[in-house]
N, C-alpha and C positions, 0 to 999 in steps of 0.2 A: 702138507701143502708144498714141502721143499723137494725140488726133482733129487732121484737120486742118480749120483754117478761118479765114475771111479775120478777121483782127485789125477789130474798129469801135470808132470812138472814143468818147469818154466823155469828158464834162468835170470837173474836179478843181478843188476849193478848195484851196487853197496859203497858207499863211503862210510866210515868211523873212528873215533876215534881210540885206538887199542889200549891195554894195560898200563903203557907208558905217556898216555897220553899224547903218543903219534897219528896224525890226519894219516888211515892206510884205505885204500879201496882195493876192487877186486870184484870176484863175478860169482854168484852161489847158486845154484841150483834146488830148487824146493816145491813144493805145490802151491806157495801162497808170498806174499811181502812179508806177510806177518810169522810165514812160518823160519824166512830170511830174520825176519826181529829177533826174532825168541832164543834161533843160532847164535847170534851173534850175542846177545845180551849173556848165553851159554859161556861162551868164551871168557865173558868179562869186557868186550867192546861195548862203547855208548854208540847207539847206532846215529847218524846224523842222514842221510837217504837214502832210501831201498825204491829202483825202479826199476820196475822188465826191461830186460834187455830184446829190445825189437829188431826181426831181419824185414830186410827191403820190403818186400811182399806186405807188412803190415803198418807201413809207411801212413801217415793220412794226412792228406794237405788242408784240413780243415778240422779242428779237434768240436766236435760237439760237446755240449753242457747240460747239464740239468739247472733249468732255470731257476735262482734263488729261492722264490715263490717256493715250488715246489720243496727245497731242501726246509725250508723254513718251519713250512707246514707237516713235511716228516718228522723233525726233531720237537715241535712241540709235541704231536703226537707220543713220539715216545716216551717223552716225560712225563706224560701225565699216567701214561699206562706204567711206567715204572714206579712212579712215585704210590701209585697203587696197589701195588705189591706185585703183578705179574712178570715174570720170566722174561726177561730179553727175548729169548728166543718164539713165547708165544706173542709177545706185543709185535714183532716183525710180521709174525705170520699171519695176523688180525691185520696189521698194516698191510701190507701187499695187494689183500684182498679187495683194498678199499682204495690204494695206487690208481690212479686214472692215468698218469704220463708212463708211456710204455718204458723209457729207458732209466726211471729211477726204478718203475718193476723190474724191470731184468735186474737192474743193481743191489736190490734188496734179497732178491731171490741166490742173484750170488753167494751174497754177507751172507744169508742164511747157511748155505752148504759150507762157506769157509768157517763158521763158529759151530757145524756141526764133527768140523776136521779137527777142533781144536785150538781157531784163531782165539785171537780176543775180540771185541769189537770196535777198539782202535784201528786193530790191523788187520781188519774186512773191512772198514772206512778208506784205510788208506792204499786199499788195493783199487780205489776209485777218485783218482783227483775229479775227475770230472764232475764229481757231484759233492765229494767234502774238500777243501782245500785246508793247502798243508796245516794253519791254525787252527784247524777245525780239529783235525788229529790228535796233532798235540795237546789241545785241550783234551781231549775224551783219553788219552792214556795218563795225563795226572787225573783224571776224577775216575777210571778207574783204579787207580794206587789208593786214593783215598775215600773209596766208596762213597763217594759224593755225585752217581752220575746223573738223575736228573732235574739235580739243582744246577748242576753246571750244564747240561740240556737245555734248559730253559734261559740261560745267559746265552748259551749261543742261536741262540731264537730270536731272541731281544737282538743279540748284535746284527744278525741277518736282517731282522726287520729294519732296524733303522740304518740300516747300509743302503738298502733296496727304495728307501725311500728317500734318502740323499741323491743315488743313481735315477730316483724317478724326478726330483724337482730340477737337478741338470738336466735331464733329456725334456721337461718340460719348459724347460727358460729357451731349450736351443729351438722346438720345432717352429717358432714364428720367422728366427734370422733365415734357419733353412728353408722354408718355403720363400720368403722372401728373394733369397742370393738364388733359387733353381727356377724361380719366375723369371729372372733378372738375365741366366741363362738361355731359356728358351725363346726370351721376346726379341735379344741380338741373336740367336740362330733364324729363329723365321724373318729377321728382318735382313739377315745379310744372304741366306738361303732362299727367300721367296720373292721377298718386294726388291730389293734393289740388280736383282739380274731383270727385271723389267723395262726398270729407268734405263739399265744400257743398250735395250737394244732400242728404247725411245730416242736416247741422246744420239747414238749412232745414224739414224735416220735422217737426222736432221743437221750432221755435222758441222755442229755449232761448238765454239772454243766454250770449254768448262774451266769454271776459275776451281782454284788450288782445292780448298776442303772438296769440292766432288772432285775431283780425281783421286784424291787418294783415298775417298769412301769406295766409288769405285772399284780403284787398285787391290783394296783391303778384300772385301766380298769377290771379287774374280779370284784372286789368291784362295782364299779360300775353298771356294766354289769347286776351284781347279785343282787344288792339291788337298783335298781333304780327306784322302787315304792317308796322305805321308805323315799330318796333323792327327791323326784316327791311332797310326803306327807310335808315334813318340809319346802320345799318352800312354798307349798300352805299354810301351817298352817305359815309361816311368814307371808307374803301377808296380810293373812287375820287380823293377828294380828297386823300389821302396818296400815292397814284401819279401825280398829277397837279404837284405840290407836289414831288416828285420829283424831276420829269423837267424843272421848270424852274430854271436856275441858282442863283437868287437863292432859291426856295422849297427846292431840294438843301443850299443854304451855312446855311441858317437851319437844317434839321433835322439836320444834322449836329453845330452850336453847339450843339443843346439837345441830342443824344445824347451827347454829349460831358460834360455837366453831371450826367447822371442817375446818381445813385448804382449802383456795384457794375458796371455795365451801364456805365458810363462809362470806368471805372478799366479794363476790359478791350479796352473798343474804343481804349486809348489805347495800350493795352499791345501790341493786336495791329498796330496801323500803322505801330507803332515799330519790332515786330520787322521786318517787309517794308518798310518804307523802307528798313532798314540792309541788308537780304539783298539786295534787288534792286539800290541802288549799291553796295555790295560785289563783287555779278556785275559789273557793268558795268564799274567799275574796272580789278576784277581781266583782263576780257575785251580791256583797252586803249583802252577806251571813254575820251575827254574828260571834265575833270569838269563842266564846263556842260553840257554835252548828257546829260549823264548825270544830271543833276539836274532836265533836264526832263523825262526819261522818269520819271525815282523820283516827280517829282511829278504826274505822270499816272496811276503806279498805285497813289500810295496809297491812291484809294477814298474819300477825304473832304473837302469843296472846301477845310475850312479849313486841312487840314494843306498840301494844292495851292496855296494860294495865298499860304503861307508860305515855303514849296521856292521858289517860282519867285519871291519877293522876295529870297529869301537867295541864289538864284543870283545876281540883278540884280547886288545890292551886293557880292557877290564879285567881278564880272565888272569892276566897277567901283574894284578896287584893296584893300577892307576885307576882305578875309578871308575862310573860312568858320567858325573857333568864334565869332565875334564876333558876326556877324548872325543865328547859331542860337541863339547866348545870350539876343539881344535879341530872338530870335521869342515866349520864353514857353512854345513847346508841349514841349520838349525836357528831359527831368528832369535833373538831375544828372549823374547817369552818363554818360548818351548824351554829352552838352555836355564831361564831361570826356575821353571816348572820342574825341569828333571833335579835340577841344582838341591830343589826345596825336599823334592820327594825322596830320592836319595839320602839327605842328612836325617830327613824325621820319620824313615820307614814306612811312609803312607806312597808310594811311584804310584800305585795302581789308582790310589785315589789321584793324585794329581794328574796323572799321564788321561785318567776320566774329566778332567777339568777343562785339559788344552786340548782334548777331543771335542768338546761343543764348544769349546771359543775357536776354533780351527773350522769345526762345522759352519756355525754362524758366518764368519769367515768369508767361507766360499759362498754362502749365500747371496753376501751384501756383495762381492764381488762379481759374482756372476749376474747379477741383477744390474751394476752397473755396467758390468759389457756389453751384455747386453741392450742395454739401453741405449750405449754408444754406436753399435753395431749396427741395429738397424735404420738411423738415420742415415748413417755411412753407404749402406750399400742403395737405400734409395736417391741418394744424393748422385751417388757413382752412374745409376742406371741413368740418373736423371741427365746426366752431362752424356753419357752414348746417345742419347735420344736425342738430346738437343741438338747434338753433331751430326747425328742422321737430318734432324728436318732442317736444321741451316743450310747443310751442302745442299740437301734438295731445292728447298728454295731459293737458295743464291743461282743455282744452276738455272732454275727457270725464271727468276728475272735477266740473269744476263741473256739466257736465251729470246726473252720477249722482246732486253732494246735492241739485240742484232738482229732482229727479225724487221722490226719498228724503223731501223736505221736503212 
């Protein structure tokens, strides 16, 4: 089933750490990531990231994914087929054939040619973040060291699954505020785009003194009306300059500090990285994964530079004899609980158990939290719309009583 064709090489950025234990990078040249692994591992390097090195030409302004869902339902699969005693490489080629989403087929169809070059199946995984991310890896090269892979398969199926379904009860608690706040939007654009350039050319006709609130309703909507390119421009040049600010380290590390800070919106983005940092090194652990390497994958996915660049200080100094509650004490990001949970698992060798404990009190967590933002949220913005409106039909009608007694006078 797997196409054939001549393996061409590709050059790979590598960072590792070498013989003496020195952080060294540099650029290798190979047919695969994995075929970059295996170099370096040759050497006596611990490899810490192997990524194609990309020219312009292959630039993408938008990275596609293979969606959970799908990865979830491949990896069960395979464990059940491995756990059955068939081949790696014929369980993929069973799987493929039964692949509906085109671009985990092509991905699989890849793995296949790279494990027929001689990869391992770690590093045909991690020649594709788009569909396994970096913990996903990591895990699958401890359980192939210790021939455990699809028991540890099936944990990372579990952990997809309930990841996916965390990500679905937030996108579920959000769709009522968002339909709410883009109702709330469209009813002040038709009412200051449609209905109130009407009343101006009524009041006009009749030049009649308008007291305060319509004039400045007025003023508001002609402004508008009138400059709604330049309005149309400074969104778009926000936008751009927030994806832009993004995508650069130092402008990512700063908006992450400030979302971190913002009321209600803060307390939850804190609450959710908390929970996935403890779930994903609790996988890893539990998977037999190293606690340093396992700390640098956790700090890879947590999604926010500052918590990243706290993980991988508090690896450092662990690495470095000090511990782990000690240097997460002194990180600051870590509330109580967690610091006490890591404090417990660390002295009595159970982390992965514990670090699984403060992952569904962390869960829960965000639940009860986002239930009350929600809560709060959508009074708020009905309240908000309710006062534009109010201010829309007051000026109206004040404008047309005063218009009646200077009429009457």
């Amino acid at each position: 089933m797997s196409r054939n064709r001549k393996p061409t090489s590709h050059k790979y950025r590598y960072e590792a750490y070498n013989t003496e234990g020195a952080r060294v990078n540099g650029v290798e040249s190979a047919v695969s990531s994995g075929a970059v692994h295996l170099a370096l591992l040759d050497r006596g390097f611990q490899p810490i990231e192997v990524s194609e090195k990309k020219n312009v030409m292959q630039f993408e302004i938008t990275k596609k994914k293979v969606p959970r869902k799908d990865v979830m339902n491949f990896t069960r699969q395979l464990a059940v087929f491995i756990r059955s005693g068939i081949p790696i490489m014929e369980a993929l080629e069973v799987i493929v054939e039964e692949t509906s989403h085109k671009m985990l087929n092509a991905i699989v169809l890849e793995m296949i040619d790279d494990l027929r070059a001689g990869d391992t199946f770690a590093a045909a995984a991690k020649s594709h973040p788009e569909a396994f991310p970096a913990f996903y890896v990591g895990i699958l090269e401890s359980a192939e060291l210790t021939g455990n892979l699809d028991g540890v398969l099936n944990q990372l199926a579990d952990y997809i699954e309930r990841d996916s379904k965390a990500r679905g009860r937030i996108s579920a608690a959000l769709v009522y505020p968002a339909v709410v706040s883009v109702m709330s939007v469209i009813t002040v654009i038709v009412l200051g785009a449609f209905v109130l350039p009407r009343f101006v050319v009524f009041f006009k006709s009749l030049n009649a003194k308008l007291p305060l609130p319509t004039r400045l309703l007025l003023g508001a909507s002609s402004f508008f009306s009138t400059y709604w390119y330049i309005i149309f421009a400074c969104v778009i040049a926000l936008v751009a300059g927030f994806i832009a600010m993004r995508r650069s380290p130092r402008g990512r590390a700063r908006l992450d500090k400030i979302l971190l800070k913002f009321p209600v919106v803060g307390d939850l983005t804190q609450t959710a990285i908390l929970e996935r940092v403890c779930r994903v090194l609790s996988s890893m652990l539990r998977a037999g994964v190293d606690l340093p390497r396992s700390m640098t994958i956790t700090a890879e996915s947590s999604n926010n530079s500052l918590y990243r660049t706290a993980l991988l200080s508090i690896r450092d100094e662990m690495m470095e004899g000090q511990g782990l509650a000690g240097p997460i004490a002194r990180s600051g990001l870590f509330p109580g609980a967690a610091r006490q949970m890591f404090r417990v698992g660390e002295e009595t060798g159970s982390l992965d158990q514990q670090l699984e404990v403060a992952a569904t009190y962390y869960s829960r967590e965000l639940e009860t939290k986002l239930e009350r933002a929600t809560s709060l949220f959508e009074p708020a913005v009905i309240i908000m719309m309710g006062v534009v409106v109010g201010f829309v039909a007051v000026a109206l009608i004040s404008a047309m009583y005063g218009i009646y007694s200077q009429v009457k006078q």
